[in-house]
C-alpha positions in Angstrom: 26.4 25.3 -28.0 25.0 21.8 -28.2 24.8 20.2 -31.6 22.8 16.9 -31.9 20.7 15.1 -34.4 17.5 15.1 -33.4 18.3 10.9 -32.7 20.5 11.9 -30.3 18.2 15.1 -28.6 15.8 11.9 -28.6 18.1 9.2 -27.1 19.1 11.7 -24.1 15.8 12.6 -23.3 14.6 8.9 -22.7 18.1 8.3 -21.1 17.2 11.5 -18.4 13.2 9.8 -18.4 15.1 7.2 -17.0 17.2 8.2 -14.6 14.5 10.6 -12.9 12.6 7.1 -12.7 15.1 5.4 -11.0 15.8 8.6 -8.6 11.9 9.4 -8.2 10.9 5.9 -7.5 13.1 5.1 -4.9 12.9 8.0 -2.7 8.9 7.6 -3.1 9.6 3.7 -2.3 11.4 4.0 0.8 9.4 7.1 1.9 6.3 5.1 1.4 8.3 1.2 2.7 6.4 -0.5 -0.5 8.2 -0.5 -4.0 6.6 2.3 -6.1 6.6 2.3 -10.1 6.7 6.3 -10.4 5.3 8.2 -12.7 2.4 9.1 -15.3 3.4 5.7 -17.9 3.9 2.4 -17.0 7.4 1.8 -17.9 10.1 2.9 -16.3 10.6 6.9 -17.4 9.5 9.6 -16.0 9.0 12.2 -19.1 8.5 14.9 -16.7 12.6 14.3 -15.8 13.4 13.9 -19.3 11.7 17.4 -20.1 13.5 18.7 -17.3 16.8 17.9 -18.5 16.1 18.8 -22.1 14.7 22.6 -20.8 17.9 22.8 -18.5 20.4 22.1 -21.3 19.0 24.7 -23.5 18.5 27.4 -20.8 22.1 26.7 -19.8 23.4 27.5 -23.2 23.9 31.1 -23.3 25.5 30.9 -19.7 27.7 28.1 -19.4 30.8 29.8 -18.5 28.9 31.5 -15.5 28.1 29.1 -13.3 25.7 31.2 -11.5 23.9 32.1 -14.3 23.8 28.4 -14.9 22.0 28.2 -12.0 19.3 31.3 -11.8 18.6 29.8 -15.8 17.8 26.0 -14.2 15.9 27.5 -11.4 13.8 29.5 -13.8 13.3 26.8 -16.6 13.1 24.5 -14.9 10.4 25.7 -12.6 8.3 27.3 -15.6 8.0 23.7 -17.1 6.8 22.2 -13.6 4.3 25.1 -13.3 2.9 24.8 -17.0 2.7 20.4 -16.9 1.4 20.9 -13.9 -1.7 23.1 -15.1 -1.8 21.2 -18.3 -2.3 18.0 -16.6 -5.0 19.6 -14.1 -6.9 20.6 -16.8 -6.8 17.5 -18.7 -7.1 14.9 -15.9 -8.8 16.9 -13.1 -6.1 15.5 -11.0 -2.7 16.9 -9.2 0.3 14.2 -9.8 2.0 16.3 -7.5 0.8 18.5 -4.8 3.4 21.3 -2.8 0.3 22.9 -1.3 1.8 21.7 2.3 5.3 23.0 1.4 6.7 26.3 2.6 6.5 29.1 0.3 4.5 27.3 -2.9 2.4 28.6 -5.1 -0.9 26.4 -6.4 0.7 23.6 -4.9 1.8 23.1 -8.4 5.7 24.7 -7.6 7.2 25.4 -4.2 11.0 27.3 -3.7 12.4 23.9 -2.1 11.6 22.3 -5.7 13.3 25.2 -7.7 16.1 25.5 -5.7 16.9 22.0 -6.0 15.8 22.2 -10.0 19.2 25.0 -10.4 21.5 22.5 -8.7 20.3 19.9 -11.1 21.2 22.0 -13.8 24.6 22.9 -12.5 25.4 19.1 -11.6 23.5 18.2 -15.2 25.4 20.6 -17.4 29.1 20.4 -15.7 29.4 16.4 -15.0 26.1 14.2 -15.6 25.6 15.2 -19.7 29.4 15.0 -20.2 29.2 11.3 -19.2 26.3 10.8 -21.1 27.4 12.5 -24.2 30.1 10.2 -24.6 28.2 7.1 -23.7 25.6 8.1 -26.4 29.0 8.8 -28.9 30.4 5.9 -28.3 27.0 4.1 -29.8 27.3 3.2 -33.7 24.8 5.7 -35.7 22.8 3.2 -36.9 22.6 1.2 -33.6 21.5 4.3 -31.6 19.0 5.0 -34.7 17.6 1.5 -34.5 17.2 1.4 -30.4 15.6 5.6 -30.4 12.9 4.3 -32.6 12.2 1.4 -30.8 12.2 3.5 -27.7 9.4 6.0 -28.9 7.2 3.5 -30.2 7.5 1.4 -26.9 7.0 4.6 -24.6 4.9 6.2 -27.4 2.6 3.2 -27.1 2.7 3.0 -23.2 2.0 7.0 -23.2 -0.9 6.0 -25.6 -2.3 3.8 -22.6 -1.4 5.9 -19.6 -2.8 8.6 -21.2 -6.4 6.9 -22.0 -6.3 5.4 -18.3 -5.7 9.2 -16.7 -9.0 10.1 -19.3 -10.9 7.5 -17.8 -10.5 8.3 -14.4 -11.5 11.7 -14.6 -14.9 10.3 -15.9 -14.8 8.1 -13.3 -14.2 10.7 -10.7 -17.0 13.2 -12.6 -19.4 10.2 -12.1 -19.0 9.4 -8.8 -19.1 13.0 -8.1 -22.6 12.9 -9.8 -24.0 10.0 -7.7 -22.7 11.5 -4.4 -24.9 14.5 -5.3 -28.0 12.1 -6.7 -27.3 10.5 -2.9 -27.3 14.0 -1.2 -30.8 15.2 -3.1 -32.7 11.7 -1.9 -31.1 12.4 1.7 -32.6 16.1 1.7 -35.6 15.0 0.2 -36.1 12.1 3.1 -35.7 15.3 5.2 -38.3 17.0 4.1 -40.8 14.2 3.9 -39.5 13.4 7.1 -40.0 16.8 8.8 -43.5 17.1 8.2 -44.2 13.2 9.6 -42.7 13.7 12.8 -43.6 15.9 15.5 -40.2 16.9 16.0 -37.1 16.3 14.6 -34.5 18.4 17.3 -32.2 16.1 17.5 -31.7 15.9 13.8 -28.6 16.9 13.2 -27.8 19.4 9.6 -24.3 19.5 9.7 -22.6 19.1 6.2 -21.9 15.2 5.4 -18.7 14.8 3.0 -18.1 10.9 2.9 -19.9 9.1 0.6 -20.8 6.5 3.7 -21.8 8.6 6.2 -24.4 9.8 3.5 -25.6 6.4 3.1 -26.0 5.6 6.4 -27.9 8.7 6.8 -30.2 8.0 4.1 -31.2 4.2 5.4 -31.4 5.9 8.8 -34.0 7.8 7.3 -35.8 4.8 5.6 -35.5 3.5 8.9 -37.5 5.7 10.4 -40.0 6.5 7.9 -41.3 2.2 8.2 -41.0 2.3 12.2 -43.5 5.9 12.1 -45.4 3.9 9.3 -46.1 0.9 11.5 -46.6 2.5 15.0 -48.1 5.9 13.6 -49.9 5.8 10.3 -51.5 8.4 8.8 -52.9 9.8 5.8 -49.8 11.6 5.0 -47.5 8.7 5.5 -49.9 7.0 2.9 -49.8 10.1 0.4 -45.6 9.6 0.5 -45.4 6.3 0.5 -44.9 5.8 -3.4 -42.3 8.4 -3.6 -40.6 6.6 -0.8 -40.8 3.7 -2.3 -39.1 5.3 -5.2 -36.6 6.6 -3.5 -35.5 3.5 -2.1 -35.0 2.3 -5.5 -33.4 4.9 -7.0 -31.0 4.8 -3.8 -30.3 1.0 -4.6 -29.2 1.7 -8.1 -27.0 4.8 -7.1 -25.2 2.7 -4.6 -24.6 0.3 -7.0 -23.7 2.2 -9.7 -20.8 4.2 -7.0 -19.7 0.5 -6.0 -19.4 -0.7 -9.7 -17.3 2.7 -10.3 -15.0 3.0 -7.8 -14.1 -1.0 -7.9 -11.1 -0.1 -10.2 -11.1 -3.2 -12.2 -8.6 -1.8 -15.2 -5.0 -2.7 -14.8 -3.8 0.6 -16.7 -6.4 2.6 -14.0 -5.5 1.0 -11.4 -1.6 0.9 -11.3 -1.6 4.9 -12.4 -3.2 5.4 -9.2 -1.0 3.3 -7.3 2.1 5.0 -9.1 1.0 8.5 -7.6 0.1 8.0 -3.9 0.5 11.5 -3.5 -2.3 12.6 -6.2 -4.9 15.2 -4.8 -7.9 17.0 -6.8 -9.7 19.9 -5.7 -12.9 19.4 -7.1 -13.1 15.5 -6.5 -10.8 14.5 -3.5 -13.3 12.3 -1.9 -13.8 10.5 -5.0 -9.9 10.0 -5.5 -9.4 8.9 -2.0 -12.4 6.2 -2.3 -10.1 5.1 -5.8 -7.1 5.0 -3.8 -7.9 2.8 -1.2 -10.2 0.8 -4.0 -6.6 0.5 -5.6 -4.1 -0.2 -2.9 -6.6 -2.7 -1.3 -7.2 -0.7 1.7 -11.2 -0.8 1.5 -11.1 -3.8 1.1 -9.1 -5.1 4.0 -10.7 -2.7 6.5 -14.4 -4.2 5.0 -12.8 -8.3 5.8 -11.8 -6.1 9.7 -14.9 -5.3 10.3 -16.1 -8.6 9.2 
């Protein structure tokens, strides 16, 4: 049985935050050929890791002379914790940080048997020869010394949880609102239909297939307004006059929705901003066409293909 102060339970956990940091952000940076920062904070730990490690050392416990116990006990608790962040995070932030939904044999996409087969290996490596190094490194520290650098650690990472936390808040309302102009965009599209359907004679080459980026909307909507001013000026009619106003208004209340979706999606905080660039791999299932537009906001990519076609 493990006995540690709770300054110690503490120092090994941001020790394992760590090292999953360091082991996380490198595969993710070579995968991806840019350097990565990893993870839901800022600095360098990954709490997910250091939960990990904490869970595996206490399932291990009761089986440690059976190292296949060892084992089935890391693959269980281990997985359990990934399941549960993963839904607790989903809830909170509307957002996947990780996604196994392409991964054989996964459930939710928020666990997959590669990830806890791999999680019971940990434990076995972890428990028999990782924590016995670490152990004595973090006994070899004076009391007071390790006392002194654990509380400077939790109010450092405390702080930057503090941050990442209220950036991960904000972009779900970010996502929500975006969300909310798309379908403000999509009404003043449908409603151009309409007014649009009873101007012209015939509209069969109209096409009424369902429009999921935000751009194609838009250029369906000035296509519309488009239209509408060319059958004003070469066919007017009493009609035309009777929906003119409403057009009108529509025009404007397009203006300040496209606005409003620009000045959202810019991604101007730092926090905001370099969360999304530290999870590439983020998904949503309710707003995944508002993430990606943050993404490429984020990494620049909208930007660059905007100077392209310049």
């Amino acid at each position: 049985m493990y006995s540690y102060t709770i300054i110690q339970w503490l120092f090994f956990f941001y020790v394992y935050c760590f090292m999953g940091w360091c082991v996380e952000s490198t595969y993710v940076s070579i995968h991806s050929r840019q350097l990565t920062n990893r993870g839901f904070i800022r600095g360098p730990f990954l709490p997910l890791y250091g939960s990990g490690a904490i869970v595996m050392l206490f399932v291990a416990m009761p089986f440690k002379d059976k190292l296949w116990l060892v084992y089935l006990a890391g693959c269980v608790g281990a997985t359990a914790l990934e399941y549960v962040t993963g839904v607790v995070m989903e809830a909170l932030f509307k957002v996947r940080y990780w996604d196994y939904s392409e991964m054989k044999f996964q459930f939710q996409g928020r666990i997959c048997l590669g990830s806890s087969i791999a999680w019971g290996f940990c434990t076995v490596i972890l428990t028999r020869f990782l924590h016995v190094l670490v152990e004595k490194m973090v006994f070899a520290i004076p009391s007071q010394v390790l006392t002194v650098m654990t509380i400077l650690m939790t109010v450092l990472i405390g702080a930057d949880f503090a941050l990442s936390f209220k950036a991960a808040i904000d972009i779900r309302s970010l996502l929500e609102k975006m969300k909310s102009t798309k379908e403000e965009l999509v009404h003043i599209r449908k409603r151009l239909d309409a007014i649009m359907t009873s101007a012209e004679e015939s509209l069969g080459n109209r096409k009424d297939a369902i429009v999921e980026s935000v751009d194609e909307i838009k250029l369906g909507i000035e296509d519309r307004f488009e239209r509408f001013k060319n059958l004003a000026r070469t066919k007017p009619s009493e009609y035309l006059e009777s929906v003119k106003e409403e057009v009108l208004e529509l025009v404007k209340k397009y203006t300040v929705d496209v606005e409003i979706r620009s000045r959202l999606s810019s991604i101007r905080d730092f926090f905001q901003r370099d969360l999304i660039r530290s999870n590439p791999s983020m998904t949503s299932d309710q707003y995944q066409d508002c993430l990606e537009e943050l993404k490429q906001n984020a990494s620049g990519k909208k930007e660059e293909s905007k100077e392209k076609k310049g």
